[in-house]
C-alpha positions as CSV (number, residue, x, y, z in Angstrom):
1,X,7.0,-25.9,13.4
2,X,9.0,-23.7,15.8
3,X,5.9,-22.1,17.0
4,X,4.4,-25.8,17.7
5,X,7.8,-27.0,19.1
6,X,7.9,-24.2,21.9
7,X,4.2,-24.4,22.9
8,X,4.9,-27.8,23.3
9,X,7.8,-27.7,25.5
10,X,6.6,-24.5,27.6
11,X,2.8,-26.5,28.6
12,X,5.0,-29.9,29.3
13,X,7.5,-27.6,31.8
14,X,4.2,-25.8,33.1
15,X,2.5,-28.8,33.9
16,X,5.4,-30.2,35.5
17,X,4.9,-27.4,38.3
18,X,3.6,-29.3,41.0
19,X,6.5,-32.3,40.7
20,X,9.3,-30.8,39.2
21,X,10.7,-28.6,42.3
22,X,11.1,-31.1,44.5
23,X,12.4,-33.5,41.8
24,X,14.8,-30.7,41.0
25,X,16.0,-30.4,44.7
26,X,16.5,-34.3,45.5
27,X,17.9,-34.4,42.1
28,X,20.9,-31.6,43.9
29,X,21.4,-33.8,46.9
30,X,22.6,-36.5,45.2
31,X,25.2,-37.0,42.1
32,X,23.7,-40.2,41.1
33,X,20.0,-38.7,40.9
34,X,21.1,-35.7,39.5
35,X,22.3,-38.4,36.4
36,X,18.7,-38.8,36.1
37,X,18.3,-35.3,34.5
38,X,19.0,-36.5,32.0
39,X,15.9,-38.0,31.2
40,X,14.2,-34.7,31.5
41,X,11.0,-35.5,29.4
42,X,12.2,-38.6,28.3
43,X,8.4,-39.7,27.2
44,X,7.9,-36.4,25.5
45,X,11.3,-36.4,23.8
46,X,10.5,-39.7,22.0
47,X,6.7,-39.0,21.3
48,X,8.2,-36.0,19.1
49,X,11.1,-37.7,17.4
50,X,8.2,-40.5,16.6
51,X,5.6,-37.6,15.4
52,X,7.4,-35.2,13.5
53,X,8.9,-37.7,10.6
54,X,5.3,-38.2,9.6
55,X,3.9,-35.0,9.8
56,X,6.6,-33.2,7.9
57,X,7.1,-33.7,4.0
58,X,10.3,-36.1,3.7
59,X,12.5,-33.5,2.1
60,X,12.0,-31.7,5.7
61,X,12.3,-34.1,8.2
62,X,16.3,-33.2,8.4
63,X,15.4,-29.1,9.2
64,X,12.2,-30.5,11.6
65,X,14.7,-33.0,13.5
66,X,17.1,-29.8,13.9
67,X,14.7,-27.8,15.0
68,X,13.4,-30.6,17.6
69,X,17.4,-31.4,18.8
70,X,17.8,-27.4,19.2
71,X,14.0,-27.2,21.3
72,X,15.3,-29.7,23.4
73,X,18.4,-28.2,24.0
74,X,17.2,-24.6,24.8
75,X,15.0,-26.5,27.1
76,X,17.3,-28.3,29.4
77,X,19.9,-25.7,28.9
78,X,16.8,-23.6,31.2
79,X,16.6,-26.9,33.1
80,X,20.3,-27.1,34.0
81,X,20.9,-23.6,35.0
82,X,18.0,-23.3,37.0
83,X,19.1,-23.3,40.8
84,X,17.1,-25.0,43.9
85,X,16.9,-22.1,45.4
86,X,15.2,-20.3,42.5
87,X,11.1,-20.2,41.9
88,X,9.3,-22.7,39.2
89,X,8.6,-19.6,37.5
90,X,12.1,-19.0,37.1
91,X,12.2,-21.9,35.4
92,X,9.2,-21.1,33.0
93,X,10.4,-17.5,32.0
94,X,14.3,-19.0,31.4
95,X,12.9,-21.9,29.8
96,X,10.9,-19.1,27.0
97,X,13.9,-17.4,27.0
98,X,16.1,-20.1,25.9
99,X,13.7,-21.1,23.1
100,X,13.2,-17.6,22.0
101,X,17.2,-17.3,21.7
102,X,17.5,-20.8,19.8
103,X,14.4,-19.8,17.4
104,X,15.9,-16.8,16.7
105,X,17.7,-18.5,14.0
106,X,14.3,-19.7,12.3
107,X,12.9,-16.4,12.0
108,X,12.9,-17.0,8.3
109,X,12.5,-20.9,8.0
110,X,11.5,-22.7,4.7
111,X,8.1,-23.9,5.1
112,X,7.4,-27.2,6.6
């Protein structure tokens, strides 16, 4: 599921490429937009937390929503420290990195 989880996230940030820069620096300009980070992938987010219950067995879904909370996490954890003066693919390699750090405490998860 981890695997799955971090492809997922990874192609949703690539394909935010051509929008997400100059969201990002209108986003720094102003406290109120920057709020609206928050919502970073706000349609994604809830497509997963609607998928995943019915795709995992039931005596998983608490390990798959942890490992969906921790995906998001690594991801705007990338998202937040990334700076306006930095390149998208900046973003893209801290945004693996992250999720390669919080996976590394799946290495050996039970099988969903």
């Amino acid at each position: 599921m981890w695997t799955s989880l971090t492809a997922v996230l990874l192609d949703y940030v690539e394909s935010q490429r051509d929008t997400m820069p100059l969201n990002h620096r209108i986003k720094a300009q102003s406290s109120t937009l920057a709020q609206s980070a928050h919502a970073f992938g706000d349609h994604l987010r809830t497509a997963l937390y609607t998928r995943i219950p019915g795709r995992v067995p039931r005596d998983d879904t608490l390990i798959a929503t942890l490992q969906l909370n921790l995906a998001l996490t690594a991801s705007m954890t990338a998202y937040r420290s990334w700076r306006t003066d930095e390149d998208f693919d900046v973003l893209t390699g801290r945004t693996s990195q992250c999720l390669d750090q919080a996976g590394a405490g799946f290495a050996s998860p039970a099988s969903l």
